[in-house]
C-alpha positions in Angstrom: 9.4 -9.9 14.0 7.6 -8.5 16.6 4.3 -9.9 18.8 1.1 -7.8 18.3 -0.3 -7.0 21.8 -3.8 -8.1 20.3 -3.7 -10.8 18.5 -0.8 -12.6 20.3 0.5 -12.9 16.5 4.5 -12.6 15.7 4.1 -9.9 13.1 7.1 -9.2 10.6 8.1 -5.4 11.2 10.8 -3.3 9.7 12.2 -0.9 12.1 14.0 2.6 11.1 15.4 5.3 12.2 15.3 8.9 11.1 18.2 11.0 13.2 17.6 9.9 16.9 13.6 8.9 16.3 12.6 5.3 15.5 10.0 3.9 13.7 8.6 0.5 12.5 6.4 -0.4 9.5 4.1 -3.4 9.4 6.0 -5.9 6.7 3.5 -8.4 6.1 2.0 -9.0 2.6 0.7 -11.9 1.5 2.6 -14.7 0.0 5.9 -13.1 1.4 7.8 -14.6 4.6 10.2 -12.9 6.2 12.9 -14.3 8.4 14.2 -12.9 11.1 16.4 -10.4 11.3 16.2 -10.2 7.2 17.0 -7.0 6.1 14.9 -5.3 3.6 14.7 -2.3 2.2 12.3 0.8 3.3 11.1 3.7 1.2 10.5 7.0 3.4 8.9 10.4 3.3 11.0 12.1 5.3 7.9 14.8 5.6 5.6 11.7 7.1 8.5 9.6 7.9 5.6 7.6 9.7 4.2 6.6 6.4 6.8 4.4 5.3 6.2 1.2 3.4 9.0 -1.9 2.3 10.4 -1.6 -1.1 8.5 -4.8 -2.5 6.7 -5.0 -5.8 3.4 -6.2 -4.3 2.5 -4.1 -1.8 4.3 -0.8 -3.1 3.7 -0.7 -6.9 0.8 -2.4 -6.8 -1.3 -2.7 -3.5 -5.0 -5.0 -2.9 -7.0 -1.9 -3.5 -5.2 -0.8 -6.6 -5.7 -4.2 -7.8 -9.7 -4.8 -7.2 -10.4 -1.0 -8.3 -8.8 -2.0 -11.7 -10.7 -5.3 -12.4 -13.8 -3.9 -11.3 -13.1 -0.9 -13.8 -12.2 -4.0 -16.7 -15.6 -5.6 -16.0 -17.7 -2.3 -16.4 -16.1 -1.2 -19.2 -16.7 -4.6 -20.6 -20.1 -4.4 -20.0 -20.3 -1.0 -21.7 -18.5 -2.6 -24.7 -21.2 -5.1 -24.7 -24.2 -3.3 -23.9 -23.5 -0.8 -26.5 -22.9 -3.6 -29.2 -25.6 -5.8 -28.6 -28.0 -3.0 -29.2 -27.1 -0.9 -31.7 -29.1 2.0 -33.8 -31.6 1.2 -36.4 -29.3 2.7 -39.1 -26.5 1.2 -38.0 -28.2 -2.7 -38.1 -29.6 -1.5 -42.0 -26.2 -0.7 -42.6 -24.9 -4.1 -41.8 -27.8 -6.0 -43.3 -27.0 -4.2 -46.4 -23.3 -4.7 -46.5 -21.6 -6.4 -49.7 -18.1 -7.1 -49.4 -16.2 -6.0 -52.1 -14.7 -7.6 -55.1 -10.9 -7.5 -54.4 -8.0 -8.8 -56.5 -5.5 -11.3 -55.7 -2.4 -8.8 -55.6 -4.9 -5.2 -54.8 -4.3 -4.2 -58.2 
């Protein structure tokens, strides 16, 4: 836990090294509270060792912007699906005005 200079906020950080250089990672996702001192575990580039994120499910597999970008994708596709049924081709509607199920047997004989 360390105090951000500007909002005067303790902020949960996880701190690493890579050789003799240290760095820290902001920790804090919602709905998860750290203690202090609680070790966690810390995924690395060790190309952009700065780019480091803790090994969590929420937060590293899935992260706020993955999240929103895929229901916003379920909603337009859903309107897609219903734009395109709700209006369909004249041939199409003839087609299903003129449907007659067929005569099946009990067993399909």
């Amino acid at each position: 836990m360390q105090l951000d200079s500007a909002s005067n906020k303790v902020v949960p950080k996880a701190i690493y090294s890579i050789g003799i250089n240290l760095y820290s990672v902001n920790a804090s996702y919602p709905f998860i509270n750290y203690n202090a001192d609680e070790r966690v575990e810390v995924i690395v580039e060790h190309e952009h060792p700065s780019r480091a994120a803790v090994y969590r499910f929420w937060g590293y597999w899935i992260t706020w912007g993955e999240l929103l970008t895929s229901i916003i994708m379920a909603v337009l596709l859903f309107q897609v699906a219903v734009s395109i049924t709700k209006n369909p081709t004249p041939e199409a509607l003839k087609e299903q005005l003129s449907y007659e199920p067929e005569k099946k047997t009990k067993y399909g004989d």
